[in-house]
NURO-695498 format. One record per residue: residue in three letters; x, y, z of N, C-alpha, C, O in turn. Coordinates in steps of 0.05 Angstrom, whole numbers, plus 5000, padded with zeros to 4 digits. Example, Ala and Ser with C-alpha at 12.3 -4.5 7.8 and 13.67 -1.06 7.14 Angstrom:
2
ALA526448865156524649105156526449345156528549345169SER525749555142527349795143525850015157526850235161
***
This chain:
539
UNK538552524719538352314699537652054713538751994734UNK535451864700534951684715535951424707535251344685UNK537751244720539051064718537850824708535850754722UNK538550634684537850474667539250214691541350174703UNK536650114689537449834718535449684707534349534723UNK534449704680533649494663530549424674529549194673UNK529649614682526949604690525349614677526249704656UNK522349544674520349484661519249734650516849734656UNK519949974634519250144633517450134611518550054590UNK515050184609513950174574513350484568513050674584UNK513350474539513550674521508950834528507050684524UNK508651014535505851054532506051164505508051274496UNK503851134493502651164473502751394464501251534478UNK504151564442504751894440502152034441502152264449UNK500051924433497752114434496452194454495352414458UNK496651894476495551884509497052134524496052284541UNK500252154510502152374529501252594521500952744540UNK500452694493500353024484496353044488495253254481UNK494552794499492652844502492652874542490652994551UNK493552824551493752834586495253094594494953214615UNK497253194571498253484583497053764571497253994579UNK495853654551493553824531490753864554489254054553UNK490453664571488953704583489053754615487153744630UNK491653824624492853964640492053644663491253704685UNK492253354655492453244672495253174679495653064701UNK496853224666499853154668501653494668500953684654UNK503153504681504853674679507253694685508353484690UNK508953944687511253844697512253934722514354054728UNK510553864736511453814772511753624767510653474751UNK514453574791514553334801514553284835514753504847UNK514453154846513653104869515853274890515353284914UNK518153384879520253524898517753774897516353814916UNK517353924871516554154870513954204877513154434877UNK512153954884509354004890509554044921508354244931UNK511453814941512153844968512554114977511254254992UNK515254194961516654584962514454774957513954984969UNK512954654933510454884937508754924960508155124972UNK508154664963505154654978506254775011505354965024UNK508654555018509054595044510154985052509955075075UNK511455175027511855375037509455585046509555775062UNK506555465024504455515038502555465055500355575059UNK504055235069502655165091504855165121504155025141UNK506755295121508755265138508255145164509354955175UNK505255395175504855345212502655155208501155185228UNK501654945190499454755189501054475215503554455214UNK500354395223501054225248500453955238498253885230UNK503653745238503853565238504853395262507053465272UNK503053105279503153015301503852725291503052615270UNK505152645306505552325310504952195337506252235357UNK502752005335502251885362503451605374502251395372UNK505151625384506851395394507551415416508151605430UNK507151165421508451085448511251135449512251245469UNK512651065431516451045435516851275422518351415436UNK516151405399517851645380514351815379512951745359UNK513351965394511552135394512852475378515152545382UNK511552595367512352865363509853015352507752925345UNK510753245353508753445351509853675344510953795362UNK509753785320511854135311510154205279508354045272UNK510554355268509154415238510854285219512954165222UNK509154345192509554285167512554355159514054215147UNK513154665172515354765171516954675188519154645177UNK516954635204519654425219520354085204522253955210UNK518554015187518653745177520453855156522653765154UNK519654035143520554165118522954175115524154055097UNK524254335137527054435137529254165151531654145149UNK527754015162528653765166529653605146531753485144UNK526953645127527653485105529753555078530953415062UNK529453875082531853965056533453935072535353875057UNK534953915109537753825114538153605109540253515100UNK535853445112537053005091537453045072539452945061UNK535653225056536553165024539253245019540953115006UNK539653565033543553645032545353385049547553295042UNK544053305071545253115081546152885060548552835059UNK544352735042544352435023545852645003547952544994UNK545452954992547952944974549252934971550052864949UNK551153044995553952955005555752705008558152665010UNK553252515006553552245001553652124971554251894963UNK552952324960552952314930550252144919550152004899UNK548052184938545852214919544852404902545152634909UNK543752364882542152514871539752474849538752254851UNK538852614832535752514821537052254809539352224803UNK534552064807535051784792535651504807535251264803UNK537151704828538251444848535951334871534351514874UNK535551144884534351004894534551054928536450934939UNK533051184942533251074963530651034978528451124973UNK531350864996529450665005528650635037530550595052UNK526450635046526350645072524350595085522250695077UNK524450425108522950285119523050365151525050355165UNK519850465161519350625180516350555188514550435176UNK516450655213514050645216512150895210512551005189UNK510850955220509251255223509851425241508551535258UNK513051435231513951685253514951965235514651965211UNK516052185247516752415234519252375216519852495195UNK520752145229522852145208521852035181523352055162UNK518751875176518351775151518151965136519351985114UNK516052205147515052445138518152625122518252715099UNK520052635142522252775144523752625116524652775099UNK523852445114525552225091523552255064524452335043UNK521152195067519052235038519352505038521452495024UNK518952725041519652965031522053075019522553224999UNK523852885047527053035040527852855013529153004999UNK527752655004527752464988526652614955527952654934UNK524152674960522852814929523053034933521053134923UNK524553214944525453544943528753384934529753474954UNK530353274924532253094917532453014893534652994883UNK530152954881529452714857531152524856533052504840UNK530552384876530752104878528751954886526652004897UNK529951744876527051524872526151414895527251194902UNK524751484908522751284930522251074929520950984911UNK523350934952521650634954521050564984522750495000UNK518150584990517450565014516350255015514650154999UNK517650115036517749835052515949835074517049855096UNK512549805075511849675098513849635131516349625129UNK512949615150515149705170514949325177516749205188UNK513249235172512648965184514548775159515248545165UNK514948845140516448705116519148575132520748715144UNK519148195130521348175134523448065114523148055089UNK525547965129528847935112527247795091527447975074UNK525947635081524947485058524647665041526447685024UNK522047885040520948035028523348295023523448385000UNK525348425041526148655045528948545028530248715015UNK529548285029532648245014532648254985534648304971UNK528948184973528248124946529548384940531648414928UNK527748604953526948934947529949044941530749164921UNK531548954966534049124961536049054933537249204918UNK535948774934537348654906535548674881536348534863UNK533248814877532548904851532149204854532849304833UNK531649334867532249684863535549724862536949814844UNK536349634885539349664887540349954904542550044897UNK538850084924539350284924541550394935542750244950UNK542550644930544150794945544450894969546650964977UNK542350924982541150925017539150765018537350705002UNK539750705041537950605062537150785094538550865112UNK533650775088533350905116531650745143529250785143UNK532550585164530850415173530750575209531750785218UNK529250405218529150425253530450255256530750065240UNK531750285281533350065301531549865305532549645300UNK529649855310528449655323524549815320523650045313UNK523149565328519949675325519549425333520249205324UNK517549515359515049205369516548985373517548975395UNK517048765355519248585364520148465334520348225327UNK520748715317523548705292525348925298525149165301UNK527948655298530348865304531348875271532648705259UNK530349115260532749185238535149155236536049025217UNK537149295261539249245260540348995255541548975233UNK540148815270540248445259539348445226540648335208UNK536648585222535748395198538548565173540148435158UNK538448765176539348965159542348965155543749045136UNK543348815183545848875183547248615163549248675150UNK546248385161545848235142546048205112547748125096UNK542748345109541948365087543548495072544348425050UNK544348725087546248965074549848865063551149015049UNK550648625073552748525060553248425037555648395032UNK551748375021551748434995551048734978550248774955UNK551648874994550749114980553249304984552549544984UNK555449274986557949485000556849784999556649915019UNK556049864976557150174969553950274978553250514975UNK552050084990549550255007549950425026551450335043UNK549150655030548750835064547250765079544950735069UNK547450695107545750625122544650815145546350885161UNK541750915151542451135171540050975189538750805176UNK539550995210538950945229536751085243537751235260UNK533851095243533751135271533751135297531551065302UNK534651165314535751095333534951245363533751465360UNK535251185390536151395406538351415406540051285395UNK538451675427541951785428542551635446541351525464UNK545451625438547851435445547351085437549150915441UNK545251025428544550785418546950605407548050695388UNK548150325418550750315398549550215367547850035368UNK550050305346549550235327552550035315554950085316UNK550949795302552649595277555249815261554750045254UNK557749695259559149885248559050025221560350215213UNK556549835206555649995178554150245175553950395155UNK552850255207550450395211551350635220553250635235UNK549950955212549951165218547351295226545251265215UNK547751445247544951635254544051675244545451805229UNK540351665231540251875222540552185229540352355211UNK540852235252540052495252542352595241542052795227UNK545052485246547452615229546452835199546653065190UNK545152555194544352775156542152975168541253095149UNK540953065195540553325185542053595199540953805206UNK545253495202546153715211546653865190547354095196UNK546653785163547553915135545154235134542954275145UNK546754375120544754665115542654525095542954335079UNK540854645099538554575079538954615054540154825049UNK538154455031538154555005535354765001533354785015UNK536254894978533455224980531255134957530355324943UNK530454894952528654824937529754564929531854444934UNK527154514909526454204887529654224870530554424860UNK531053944870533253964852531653894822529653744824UNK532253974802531153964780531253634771533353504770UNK528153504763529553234754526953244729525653444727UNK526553044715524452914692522052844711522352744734UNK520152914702516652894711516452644702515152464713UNK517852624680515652314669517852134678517851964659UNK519652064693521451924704520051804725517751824735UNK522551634731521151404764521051674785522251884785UNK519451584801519351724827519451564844521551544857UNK517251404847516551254871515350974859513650954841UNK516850704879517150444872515650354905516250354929UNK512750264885511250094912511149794901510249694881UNK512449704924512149354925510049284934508849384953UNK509249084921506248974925506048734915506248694890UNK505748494936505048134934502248164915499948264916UNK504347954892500847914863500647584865500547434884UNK500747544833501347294831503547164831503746914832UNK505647364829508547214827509047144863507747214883UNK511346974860512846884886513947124903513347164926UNK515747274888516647494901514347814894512747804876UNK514648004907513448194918514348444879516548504869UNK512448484873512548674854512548834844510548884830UNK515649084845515349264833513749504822513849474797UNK512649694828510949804821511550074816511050224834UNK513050204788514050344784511950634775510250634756UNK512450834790510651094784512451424779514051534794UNK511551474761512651744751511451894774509551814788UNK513252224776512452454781508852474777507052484793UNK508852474743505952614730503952424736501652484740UNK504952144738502251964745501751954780499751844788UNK503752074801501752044820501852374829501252444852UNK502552554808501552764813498152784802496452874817UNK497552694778494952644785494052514803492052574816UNK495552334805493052114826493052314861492352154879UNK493452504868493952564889492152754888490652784908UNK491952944859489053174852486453034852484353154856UNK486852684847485052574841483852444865481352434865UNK485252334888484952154911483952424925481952394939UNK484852634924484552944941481553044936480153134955UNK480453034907478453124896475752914914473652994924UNK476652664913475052474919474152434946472052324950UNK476152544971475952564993474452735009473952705033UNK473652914993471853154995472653245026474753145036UNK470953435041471753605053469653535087469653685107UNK468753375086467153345111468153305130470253175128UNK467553375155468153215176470953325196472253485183UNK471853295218474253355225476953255203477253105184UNK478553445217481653275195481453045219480453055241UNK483152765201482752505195485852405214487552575221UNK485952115219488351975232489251865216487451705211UNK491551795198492251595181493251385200495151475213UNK492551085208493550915217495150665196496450465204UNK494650745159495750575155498450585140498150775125UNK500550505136502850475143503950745117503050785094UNK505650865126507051015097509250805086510150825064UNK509750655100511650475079509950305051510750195030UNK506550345066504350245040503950435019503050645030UNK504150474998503650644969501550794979501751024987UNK498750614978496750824988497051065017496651305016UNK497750875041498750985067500251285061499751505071UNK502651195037504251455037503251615028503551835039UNK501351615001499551824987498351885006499252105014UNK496651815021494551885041495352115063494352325069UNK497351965073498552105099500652365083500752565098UNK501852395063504552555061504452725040505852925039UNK502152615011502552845000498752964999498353204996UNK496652805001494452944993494053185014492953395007UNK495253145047494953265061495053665049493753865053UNK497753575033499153835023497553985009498354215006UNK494753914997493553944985490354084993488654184979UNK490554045018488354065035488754225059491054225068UNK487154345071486754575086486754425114485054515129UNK488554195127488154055149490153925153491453815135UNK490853915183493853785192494053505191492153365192UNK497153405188496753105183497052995220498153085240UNK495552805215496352635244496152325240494152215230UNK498352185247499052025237500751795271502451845288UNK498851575266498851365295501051145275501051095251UNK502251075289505350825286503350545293503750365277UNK501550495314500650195319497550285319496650485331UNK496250135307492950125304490949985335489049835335UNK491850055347490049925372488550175384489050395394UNK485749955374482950135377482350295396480750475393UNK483150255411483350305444484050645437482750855435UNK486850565434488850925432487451075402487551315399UNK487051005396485351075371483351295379483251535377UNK481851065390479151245400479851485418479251725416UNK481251365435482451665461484451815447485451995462UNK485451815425487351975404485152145389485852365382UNK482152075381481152235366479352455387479252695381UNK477952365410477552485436479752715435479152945429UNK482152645441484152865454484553095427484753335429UNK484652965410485553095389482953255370483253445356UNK480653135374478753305356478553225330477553365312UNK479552945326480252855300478652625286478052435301UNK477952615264476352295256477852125239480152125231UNK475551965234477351705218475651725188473251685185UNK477151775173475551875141475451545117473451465106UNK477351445115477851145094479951075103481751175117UNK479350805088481550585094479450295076477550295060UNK481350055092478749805089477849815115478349965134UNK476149565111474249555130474249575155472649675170UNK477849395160478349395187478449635203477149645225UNK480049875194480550095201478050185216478350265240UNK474950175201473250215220471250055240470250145261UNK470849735226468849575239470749525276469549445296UNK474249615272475349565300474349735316473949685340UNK473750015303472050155325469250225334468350315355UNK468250145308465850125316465749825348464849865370UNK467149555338466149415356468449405384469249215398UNK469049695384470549765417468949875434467750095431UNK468949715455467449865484467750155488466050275501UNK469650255478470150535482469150655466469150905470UNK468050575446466650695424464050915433462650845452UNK463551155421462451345435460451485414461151505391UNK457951595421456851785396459151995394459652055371UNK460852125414461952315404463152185380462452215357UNK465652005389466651875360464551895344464352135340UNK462951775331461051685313461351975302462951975284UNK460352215307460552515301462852535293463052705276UNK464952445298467952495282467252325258466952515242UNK466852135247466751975222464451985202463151785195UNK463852335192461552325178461252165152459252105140UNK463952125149463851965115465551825122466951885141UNK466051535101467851285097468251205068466851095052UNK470751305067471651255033473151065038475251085051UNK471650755023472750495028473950395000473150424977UNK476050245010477250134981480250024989481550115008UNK481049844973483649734981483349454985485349324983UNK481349334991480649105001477649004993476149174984UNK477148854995474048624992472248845009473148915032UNK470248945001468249125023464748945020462948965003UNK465048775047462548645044460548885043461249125048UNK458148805036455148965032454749045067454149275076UNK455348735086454448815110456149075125455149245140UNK458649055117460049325137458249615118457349815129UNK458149575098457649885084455049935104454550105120UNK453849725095450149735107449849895145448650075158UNK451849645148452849725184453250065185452150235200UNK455050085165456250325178454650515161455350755163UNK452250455143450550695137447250805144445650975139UNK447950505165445650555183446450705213444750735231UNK448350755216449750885238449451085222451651045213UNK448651255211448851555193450951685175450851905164UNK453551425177455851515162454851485132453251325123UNK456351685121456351605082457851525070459551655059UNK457351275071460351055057458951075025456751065013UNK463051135018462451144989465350864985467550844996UNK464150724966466950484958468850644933468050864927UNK471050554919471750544902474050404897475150344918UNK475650284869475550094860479050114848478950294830UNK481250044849484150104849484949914855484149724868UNK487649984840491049854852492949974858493250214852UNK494449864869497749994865499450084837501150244831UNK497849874822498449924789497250164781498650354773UNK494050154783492350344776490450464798488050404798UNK491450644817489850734843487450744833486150544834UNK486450924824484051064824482850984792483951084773UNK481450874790479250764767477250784768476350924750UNK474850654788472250734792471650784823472850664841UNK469650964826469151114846466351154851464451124835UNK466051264880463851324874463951574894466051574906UNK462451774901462151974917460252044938458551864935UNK459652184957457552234970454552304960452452294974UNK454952364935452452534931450952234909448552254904UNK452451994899450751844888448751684910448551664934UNK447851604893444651424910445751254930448151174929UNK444651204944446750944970445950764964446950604980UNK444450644950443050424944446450364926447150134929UNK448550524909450550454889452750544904454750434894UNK453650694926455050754944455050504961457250454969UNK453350344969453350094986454149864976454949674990UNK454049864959454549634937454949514907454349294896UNK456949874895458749804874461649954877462350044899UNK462949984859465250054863465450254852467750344852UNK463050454836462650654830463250584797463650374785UNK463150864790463451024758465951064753467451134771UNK467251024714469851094719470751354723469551504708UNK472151444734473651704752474051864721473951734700UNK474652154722475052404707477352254690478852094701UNK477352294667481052184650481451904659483751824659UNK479351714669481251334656478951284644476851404646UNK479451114632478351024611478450694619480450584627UNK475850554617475850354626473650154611471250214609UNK475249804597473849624583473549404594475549284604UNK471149304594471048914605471348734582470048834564UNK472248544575472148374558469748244556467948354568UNK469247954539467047844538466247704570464147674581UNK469247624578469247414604469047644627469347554649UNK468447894624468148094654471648174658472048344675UNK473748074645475848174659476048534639475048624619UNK477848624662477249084664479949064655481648914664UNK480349234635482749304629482549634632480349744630UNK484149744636484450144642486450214633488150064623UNK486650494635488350774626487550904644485750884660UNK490151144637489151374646491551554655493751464648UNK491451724664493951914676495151794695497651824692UNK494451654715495851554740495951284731495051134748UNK496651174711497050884709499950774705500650774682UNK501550694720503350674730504950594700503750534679UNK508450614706509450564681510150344674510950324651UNK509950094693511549784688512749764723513349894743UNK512549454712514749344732517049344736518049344714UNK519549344759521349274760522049064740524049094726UNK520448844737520948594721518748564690516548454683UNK521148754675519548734648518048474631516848444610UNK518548364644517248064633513848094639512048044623UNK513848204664511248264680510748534666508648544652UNK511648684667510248944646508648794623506148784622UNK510748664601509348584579507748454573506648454551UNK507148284599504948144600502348274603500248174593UNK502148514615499948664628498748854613496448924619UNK500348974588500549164579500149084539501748944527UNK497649214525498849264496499849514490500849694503UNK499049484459500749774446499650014452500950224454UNK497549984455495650154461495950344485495250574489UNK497150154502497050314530495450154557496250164581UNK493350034548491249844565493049674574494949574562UNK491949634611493349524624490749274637488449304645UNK491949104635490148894640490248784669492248694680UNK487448814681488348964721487548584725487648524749UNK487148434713487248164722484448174742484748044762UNK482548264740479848284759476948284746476148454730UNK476048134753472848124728470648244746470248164769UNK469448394737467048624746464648564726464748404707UNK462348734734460148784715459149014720459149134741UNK458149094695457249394698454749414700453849354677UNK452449474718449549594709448849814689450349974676UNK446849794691445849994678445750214674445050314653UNK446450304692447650584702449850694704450350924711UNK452350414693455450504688456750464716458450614724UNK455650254731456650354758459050004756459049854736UNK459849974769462649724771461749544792461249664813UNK461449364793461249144813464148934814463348764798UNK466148874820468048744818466648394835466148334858UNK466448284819465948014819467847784822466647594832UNK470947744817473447504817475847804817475948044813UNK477147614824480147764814481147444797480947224807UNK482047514771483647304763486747214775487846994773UNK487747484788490147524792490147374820488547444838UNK491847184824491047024854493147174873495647134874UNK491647334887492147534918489947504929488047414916UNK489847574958488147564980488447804989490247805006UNK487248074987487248345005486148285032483748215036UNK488348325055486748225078487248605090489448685097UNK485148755090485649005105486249215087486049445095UNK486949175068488749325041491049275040492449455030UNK492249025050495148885046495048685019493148535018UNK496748685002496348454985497548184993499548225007UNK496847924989497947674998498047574977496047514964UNK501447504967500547304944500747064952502346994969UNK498646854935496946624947499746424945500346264962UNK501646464918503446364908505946344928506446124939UNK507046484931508346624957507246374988508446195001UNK505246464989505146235024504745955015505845765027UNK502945894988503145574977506045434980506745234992UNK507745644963511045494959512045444992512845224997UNK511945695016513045635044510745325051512145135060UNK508745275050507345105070507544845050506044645053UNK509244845031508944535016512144355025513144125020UNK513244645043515744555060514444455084515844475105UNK512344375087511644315115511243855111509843735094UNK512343775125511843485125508943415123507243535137UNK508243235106506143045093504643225073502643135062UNK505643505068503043645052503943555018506143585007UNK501543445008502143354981502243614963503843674946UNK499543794972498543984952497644134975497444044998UNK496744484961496344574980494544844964495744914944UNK492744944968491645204951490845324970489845214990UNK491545694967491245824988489246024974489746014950UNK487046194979484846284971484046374991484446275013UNK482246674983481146835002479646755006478546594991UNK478346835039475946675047474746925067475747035086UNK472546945056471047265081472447265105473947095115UNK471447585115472847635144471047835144471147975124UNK469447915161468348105172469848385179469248625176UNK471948275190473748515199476548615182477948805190UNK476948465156479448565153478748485113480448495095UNK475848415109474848475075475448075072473747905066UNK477548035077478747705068480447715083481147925093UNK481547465087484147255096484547105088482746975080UNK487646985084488146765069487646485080488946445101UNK486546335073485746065083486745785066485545745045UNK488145645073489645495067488045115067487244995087UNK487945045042486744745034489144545032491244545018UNK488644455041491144275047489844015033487543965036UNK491743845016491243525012494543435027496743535023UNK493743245041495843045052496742875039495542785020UNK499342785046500242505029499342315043499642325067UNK498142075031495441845043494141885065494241805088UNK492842075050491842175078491942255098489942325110UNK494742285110495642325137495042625147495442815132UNK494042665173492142905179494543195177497043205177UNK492843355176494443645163494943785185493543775205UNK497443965181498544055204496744215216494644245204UNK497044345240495044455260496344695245497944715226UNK494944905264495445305253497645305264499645345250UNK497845265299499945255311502845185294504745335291UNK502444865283504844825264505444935241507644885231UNK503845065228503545255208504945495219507345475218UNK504245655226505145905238507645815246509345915231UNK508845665265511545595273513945675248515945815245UNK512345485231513145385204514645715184516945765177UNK512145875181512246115165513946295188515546445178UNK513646305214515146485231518446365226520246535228UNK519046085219521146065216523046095196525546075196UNK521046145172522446195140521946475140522846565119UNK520946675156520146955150519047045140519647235126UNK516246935140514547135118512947275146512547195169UNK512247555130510947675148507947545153506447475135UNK507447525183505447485205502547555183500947375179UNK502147805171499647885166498847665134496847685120UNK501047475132501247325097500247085111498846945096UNK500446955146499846645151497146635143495946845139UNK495946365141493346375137492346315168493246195188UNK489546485158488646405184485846175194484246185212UNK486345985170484645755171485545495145486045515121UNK485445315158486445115160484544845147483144755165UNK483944695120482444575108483744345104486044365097UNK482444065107483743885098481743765084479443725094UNK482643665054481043615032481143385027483443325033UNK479843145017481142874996481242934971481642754955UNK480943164961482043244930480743574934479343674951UNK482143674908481443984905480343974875481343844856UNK477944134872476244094842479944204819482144294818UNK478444134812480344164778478744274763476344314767UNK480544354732480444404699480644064693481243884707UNK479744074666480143784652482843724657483643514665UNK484143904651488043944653488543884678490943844682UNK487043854700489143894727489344084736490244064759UNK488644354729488544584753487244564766485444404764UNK487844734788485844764813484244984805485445194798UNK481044974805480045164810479045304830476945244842UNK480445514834480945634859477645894867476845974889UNK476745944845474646054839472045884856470145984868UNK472845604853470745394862471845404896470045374913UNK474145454904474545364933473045734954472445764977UNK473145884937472946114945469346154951468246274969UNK468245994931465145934930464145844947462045914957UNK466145584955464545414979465645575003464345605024UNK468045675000468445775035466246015043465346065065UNK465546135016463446365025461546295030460146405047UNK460546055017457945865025457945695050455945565055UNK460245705066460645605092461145235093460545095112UNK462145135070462544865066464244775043463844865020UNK466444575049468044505030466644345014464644265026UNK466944244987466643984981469543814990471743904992UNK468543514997470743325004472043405023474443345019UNK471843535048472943655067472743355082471143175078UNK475343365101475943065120475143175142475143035162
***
């Protein structure tokens, strides 16, 4: 039974439900029973983790039975379907080990970015509320333990498990994980609701705090037939470098794998370097992501035709995809195909290998099998479909997004050719995707108007070659007085906690910012000139 915590749930439309299972896009798997299926048929398929500190290497079936001893492990603890747990990791076996053991459970997932700090991670825990917690000791230079041990005092009746090494002293709230898997395994999926929460991805929009992103069983059991279908079959199996605590990351790396005839392998830190000598040793390529994922290796010294032969195709999306990387990388012989999603609504338009590259280079494709997709008069896309998420944590924000109908209004203005293909033109919704991370603009404005002399401040994407956008920060002073350096900026945000990948990484000082007749900023106009390489009224 899934626990009423007053979440944003909306009602879908009865016809959308008996027309999506009528057409066998919805069913009743849920994500325990798709894992138990898939993984008992793939037992000896080989899952690797490449790390420097927590490396491993064993099968599908050793993750497996790992993961039904956590799940007997958390029920002992008196989890079970409905309840919440939550966990923040890097790309190691225990994430693998916790997302499986977790939805063979039915309990609700909520995967945390590993770089998320106490700002972002204290929101998450005081609106899910969960019943476990699963973190690392420590990663690169965040000590969990400190942040967690904290955070977690408002929360008494949480579990806390740990990864850890042995004999590690752990905080006295904190328990091993490995404790939970001395439990006997449970012998399958505990029975829970398909059309219930499953899995809760946080994701920076326009609000201040980080937003809820509530998904059933049936909607990312499509979206996983659907992201799977789309990936097609070329090329060596693939590296996931980007994070499973990211929505997409975790689909990518944990369940499409299950689905596919190829082992997961999965790197904890993205440096191009180990990358390249990780796909060398291993026989492995790099299939999608954004941009960064590949323009870092293309422009590494180590870069090789053999590599180049590992990456026959590039399924891009998540982020801003200039014309120049597609072009780059399809004049090297790869076949980049874009397509066009959220965390709200993954998969909407697409495009594939086999369309023309002239619309593979430079739209966001056609709408995908089952969504259904409208522009208004002004270009903004509203969608449906099977994988369209159920609401927010914060029903205020559901109802805003959402009519009776079911249409979810993705806040992004596109145009269509002739041919039905999507060009995405603005986002109304003010975020910055730097890499396929969201930044809300709102969020770093409120930290840097705590900085001395800043009167006003608008933060707005501004190109990046390597990572789609970055957030770039316009500053107006009070009389003028000159605007803080990056250096004092960054000091600034490292000292209130927002994570490193949210600072901006350019620095504007204005004598006014264009306006509405009203006084807004139009941020549409600051985004124009930075792509045009010039402010107006810049000091």
């Amino acid at each position: 039974m899934t626990v009423d915590r007053g979440w944003g749930l909306r009602t879908v439309p009865p016809e959308l439900v008996e027309r999506y299972l009528a057409e066998g896009w919805w069913t009743d798997e849920t994500l325990g029973s798709i894992v138990a299926g898939s993984v008992g048929q793939r037992a000896d398929a080989e899952l690797v983790i490449h790390s420097k500190v927590r490396p491993w290497r064993g099968t599908f079936g050793e993750v497996d039975r790992a993961a039904r001893a956590f799940a007997a492990g958390l029920q002992a603890e008196g989890v079970g379907p409905g309840d919440v747990v939550l966990f923040q990791l890097p790309n190691w076996a225990e994430a693998a080990i916790t997302f499986w053991g977790t939805a063979q459970l039915g309990a609700v997932i909520v995967p945390v970015v590993h770089f998320y700090g106490p700002k972002e991670v204290g929101y998450v825990l005081d609106v899910v509320r969960p019943k476990a917690v699963v973190t690392a000791a420590r990663f690169g230079a965040t000590d969990f333990l400190a942040n967690y041990r904290e955070m977690l005092a408002g929360h008494p009746d949480t579990a806390w498990f740990v990864v850890a090494d042995e004999g590690e002293a752990l905080p006295a709230r904190a328990r091993p994980f490995r404790e939970l898997l001395d439990a006997e395994p449970i012998t399958g999926a505990v029975d829970t609701d398909p059309a219930g929460p499953a899995v809760i991805g946080f994701t920076s929009g326009t609000t201040r705090d980080p937003k809820g992103v509530i998904h059933s069983h049936r909607t990312l059991g499509f979206e996983t037939r659907q992201l799977g279908a789309m990936s097609g079959a070329e090329g060596p199996p693939t590296l996931t470098g980007a994070p499973v605590g990211h929505f997409i990351g975790m689909l990518n790396a944990l369940l499409i794998p299950l689905l596919k005839d190829q082992p997961i392998h999965l790197i904890d830190v993205w440096d191009p370097a180990e990358v390249l000598r990780v796909m060398r040793q291993e026989g492995i390529g790099m299939g999608g992501g954004a941009p960064y994922f590949f323009t870092s290796l293309l422009d590494h010294p180590d870069f090789t035709d053999e590599h180049l032969a590992a990456m026959p195709i590039a399924g891009m999306g998540g982020s801003s995809i200039p014309v120049a990387v597609t072009s780059r990388l399809s004049g090297l012989g790869i076949k980049v195909y874009r397509s066009y999603g959220s965390t709200e609504h993954p998969s909407i338009t697409g495009c594939s290998v086999v369309d023309p590259e002239e619309k593979r280079l430079s739209t966001d494709g056609k709408v995908l099998p089952a969504v259904e997709m409208r522009l208004d008069d002004d270009g903004e896309i509203s969608s449906r479909g099977p994988d369209l998420f159920l609401g927010y944590t914060d029903p205020d924000l559901t109802a805003r997004v959402f009519d009776d109908d079911g249409w979810y209004r993705t806040g992004d203005v596109g145009m269509l050719d002739d041919d039905g293909y999507l060009t995405i033109t603005d986002r109304i919704s003010d975020i910055i995707i730097r890499g396929g991370e969201n930044i809300s603009a709102q969020e770093v404005e409120e930290q840097l108007l705590g900085l001395p002399d800043v009167a006003e401040v608008a933060v707005v994407s501004a190109p990046d070659d390597r990572f789609g956008e970055h957030a770039a920060a316009i500053v107006r002073t009070v009389s003028g007085r000159p605007a803080p350096s990056i250096e004092q900026v960054r000091a600034h945000l490292a000292e209130v906690g927002l994570a490193k990948q949210k600072w901006p990484e350019e620095i504007h000082t204005v004598a006014d910012l264009p306006r509405t007749a009203s006084g807004k900023v139009q941020k549409f106009k600051l985004r124009q000139q930075l792509r045009a390489g010039r402010l107006d009224h810049e000091t």
